[in-house]
Chimera marker file (.cmm) of the C-alpha trace (Angstrom):
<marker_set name="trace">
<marker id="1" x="60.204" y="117.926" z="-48.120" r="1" g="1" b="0" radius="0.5"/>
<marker id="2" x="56.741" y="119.157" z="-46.680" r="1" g="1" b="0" radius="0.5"/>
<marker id="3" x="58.198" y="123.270" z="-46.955" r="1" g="1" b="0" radius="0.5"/>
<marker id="4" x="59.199" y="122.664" z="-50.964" r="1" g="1" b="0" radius="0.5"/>
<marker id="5" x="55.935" y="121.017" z="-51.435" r="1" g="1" b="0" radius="0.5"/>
<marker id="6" x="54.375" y="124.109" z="-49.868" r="1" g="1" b="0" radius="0.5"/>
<marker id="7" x="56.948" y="126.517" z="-51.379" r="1" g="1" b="0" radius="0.5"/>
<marker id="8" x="56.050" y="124.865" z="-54.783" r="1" g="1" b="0" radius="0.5"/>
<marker id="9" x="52.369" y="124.884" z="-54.266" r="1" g="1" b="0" radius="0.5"/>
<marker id="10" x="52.318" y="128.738" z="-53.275" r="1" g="1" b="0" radius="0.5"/>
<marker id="11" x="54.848" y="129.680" z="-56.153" r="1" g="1" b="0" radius="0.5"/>
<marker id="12" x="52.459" y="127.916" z="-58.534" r="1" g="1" b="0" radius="0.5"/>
<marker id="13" x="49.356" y="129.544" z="-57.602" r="1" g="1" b="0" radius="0.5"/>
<marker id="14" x="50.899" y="132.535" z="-57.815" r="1" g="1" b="0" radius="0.5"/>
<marker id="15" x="52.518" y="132.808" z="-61.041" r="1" g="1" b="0" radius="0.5"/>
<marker id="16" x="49.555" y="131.047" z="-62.662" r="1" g="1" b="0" radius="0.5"/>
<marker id="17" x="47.435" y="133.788" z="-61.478" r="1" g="1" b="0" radius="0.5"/>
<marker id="18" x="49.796" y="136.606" z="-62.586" r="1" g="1" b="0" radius="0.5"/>
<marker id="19" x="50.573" y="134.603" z="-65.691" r="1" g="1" b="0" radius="0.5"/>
<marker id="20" x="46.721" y="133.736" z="-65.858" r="1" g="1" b="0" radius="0.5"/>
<marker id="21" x="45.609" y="138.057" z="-65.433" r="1" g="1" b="0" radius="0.5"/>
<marker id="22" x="48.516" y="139.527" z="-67.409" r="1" g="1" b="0" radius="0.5"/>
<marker id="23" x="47.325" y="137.507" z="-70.566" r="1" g="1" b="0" radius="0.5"/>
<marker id="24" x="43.692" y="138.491" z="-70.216" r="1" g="1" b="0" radius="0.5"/>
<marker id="25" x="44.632" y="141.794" z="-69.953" r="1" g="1" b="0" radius="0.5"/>
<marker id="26" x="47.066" y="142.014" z="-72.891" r="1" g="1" b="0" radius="0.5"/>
<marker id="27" x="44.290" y="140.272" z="-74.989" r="1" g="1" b="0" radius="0.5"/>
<marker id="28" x="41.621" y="142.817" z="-74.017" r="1" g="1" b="0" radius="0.5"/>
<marker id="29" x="43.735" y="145.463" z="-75.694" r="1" g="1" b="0" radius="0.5"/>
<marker id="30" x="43.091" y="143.884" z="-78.779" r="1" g="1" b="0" radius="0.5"/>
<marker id="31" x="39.469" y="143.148" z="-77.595" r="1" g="1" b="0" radius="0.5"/>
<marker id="32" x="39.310" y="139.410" z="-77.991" r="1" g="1" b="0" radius="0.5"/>
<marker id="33" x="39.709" y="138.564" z="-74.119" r="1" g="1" b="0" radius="0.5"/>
<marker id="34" x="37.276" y="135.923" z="-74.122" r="1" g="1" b="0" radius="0.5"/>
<marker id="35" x="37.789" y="134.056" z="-77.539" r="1" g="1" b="0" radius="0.5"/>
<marker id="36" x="41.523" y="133.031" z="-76.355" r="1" g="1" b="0" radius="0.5"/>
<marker id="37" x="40.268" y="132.035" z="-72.800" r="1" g="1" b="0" radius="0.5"/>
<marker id="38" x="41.869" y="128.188" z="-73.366" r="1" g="1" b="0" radius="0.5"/>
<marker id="39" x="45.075" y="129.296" z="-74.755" r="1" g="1" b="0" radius="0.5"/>
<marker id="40" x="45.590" y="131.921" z="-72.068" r="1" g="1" b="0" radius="0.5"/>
<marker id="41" x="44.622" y="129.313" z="-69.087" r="1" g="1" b="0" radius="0.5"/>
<marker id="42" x="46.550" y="126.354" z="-70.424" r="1" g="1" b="0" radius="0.5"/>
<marker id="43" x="49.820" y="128.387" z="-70.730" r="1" g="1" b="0" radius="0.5"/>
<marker id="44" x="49.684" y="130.062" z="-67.301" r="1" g="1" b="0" radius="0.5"/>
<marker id="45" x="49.355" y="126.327" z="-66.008" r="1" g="1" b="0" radius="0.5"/>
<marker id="46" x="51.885" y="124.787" z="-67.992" r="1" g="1" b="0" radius="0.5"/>
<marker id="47" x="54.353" y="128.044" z="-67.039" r="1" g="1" b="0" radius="0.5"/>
<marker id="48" x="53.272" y="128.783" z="-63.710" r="1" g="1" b="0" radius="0.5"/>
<marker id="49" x="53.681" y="124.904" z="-62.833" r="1" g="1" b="0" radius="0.5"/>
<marker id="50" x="56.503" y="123.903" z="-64.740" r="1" g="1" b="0" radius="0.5"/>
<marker id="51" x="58.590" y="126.519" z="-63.162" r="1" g="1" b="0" radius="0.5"/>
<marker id="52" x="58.387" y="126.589" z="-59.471" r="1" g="1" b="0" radius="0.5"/>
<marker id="53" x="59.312" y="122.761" z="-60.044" r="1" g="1" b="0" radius="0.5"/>
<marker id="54" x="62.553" y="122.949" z="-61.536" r="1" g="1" b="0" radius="0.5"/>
<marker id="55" x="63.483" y="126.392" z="-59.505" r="1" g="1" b="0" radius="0.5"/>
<marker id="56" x="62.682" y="124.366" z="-55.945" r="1" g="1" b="0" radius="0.5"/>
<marker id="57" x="62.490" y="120.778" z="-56.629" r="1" g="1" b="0" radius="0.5"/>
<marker id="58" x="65.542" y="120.159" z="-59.168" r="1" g="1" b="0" radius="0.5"/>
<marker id="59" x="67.991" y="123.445" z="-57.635" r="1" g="1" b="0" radius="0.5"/>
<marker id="60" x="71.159" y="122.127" z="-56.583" r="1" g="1" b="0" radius="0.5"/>
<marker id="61" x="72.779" y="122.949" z="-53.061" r="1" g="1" b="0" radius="0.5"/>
<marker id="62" x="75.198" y="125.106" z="-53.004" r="1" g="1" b="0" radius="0.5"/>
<marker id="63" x="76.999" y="123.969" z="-49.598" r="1" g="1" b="0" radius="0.5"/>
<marker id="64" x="80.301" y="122.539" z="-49.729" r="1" g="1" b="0" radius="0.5"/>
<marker id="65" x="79.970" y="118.429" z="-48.356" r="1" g="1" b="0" radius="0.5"/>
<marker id="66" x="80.589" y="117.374" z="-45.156" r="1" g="1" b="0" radius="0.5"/>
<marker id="67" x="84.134" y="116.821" z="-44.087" r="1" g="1" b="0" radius="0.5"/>
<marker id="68" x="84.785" y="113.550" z="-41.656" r="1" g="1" b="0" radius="0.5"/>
<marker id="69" x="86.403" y="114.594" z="-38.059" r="1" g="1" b="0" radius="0.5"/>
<marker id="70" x="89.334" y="112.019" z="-38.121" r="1" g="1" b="0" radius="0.5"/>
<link id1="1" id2="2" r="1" g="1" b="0" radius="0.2"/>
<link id1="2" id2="3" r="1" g="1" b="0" radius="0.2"/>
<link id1="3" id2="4" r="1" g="1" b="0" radius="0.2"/>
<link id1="4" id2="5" r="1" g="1" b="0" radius="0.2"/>
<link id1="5" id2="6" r="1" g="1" b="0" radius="0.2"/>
<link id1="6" id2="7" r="1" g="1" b="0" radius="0.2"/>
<link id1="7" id2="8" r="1" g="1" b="0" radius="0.2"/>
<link id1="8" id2="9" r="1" g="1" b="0" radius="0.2"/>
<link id1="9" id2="10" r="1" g="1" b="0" radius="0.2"/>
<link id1="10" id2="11" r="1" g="1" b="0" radius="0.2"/>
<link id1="11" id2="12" r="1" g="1" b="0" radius="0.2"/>
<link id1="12" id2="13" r="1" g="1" b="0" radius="0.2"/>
<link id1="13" id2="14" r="1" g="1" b="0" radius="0.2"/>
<link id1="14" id2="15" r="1" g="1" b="0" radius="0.2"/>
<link id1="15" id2="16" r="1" g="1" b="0" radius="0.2"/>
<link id1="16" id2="17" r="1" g="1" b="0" radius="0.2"/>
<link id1="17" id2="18" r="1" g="1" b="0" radius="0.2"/>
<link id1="18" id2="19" r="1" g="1" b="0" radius="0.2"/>
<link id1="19" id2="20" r="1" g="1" b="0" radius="0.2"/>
<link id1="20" id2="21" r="1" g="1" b="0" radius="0.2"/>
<link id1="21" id2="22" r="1" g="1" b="0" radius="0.2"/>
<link id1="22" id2="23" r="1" g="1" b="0" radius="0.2"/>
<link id1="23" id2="24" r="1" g="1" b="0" radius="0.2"/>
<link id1="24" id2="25" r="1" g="1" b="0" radius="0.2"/>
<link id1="25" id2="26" r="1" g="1" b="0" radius="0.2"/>
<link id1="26" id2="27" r="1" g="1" b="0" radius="0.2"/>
<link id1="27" id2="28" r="1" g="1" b="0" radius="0.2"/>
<link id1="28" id2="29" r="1" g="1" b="0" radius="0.2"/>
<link id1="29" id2="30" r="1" g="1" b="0" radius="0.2"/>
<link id1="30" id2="31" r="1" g="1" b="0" radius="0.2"/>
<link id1="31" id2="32" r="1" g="1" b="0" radius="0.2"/>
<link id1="32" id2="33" r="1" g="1" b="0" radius="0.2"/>
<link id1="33" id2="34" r="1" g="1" b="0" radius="0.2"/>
<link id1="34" id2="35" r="1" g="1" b="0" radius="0.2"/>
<link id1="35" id2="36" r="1" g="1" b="0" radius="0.2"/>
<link id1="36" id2="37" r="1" g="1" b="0" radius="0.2"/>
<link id1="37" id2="38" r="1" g="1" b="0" radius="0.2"/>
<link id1="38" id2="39" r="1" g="1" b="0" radius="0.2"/>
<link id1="39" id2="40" r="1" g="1" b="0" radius="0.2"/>
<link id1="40" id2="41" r="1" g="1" b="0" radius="0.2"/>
<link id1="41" id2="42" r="1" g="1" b="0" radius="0.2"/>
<link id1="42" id2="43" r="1" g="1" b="0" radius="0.2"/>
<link id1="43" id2="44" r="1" g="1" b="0" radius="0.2"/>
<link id1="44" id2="45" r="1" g="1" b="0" radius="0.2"/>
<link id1="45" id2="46" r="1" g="1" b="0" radius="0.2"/>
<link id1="46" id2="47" r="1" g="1" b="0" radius="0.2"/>
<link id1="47" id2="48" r="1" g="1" b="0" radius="0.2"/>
<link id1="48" id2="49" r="1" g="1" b="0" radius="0.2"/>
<link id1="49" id2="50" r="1" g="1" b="0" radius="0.2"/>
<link id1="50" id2="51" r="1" g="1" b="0" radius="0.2"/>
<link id1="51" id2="52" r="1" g="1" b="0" radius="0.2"/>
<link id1="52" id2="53" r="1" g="1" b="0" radius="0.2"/>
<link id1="53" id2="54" r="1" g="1" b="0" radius="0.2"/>
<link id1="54" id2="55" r="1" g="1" b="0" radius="0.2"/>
<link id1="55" id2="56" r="1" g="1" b="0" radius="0.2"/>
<link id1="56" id2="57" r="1" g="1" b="0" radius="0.2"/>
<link id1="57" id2="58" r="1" g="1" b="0" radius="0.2"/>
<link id1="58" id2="59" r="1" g="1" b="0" radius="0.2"/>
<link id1="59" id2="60" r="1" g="1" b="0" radius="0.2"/>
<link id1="60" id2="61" r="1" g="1" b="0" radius="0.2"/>
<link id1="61" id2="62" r="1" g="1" b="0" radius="0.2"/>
<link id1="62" id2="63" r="1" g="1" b="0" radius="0.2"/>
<link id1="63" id2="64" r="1" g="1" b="0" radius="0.2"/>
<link id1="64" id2="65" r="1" g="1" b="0" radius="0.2"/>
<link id1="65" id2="66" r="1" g="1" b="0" radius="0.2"/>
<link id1="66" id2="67" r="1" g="1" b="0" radius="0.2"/>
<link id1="67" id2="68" r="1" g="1" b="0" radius="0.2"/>
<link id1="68" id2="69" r="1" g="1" b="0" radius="0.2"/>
<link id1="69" id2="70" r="1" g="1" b="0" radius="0.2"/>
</marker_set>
């Protein structure tokens, strides 16, 4: 549990600040960088958190189960 939660927290801080960069810099094409500062932040943390959590914490196994030795 301790390497998802570290997985998870690394994943997250990386696609937030992807997420976070690629938005300011599509905005300051259009020169308003700074006037959608909120909007840009809160969906690179909703994104960039909400998706390492259901790619590592809800992924199912794909092992076949454990067969008793009789």
């Amino acid at each position: 549990m301790k390497t998802k939660l570290q997985r998870f927290i690394v994943y997250s801080l990386i696609m937030t600040t992807v997420l976070f960069i690629g938005l300011m810099l599509l905005d300051l094409h259009d020169g308003e960088a700074r006037e959608k500062l909120p909007a840009n932040l809160i969906i690179a943390l909703s994104v960039g958190i909400l998706t390492p959590a259901t790619l590592i914490f809800l992924k199912k196994s794909n092992r076949p189960p454990k067969q008793k030795d009789s």
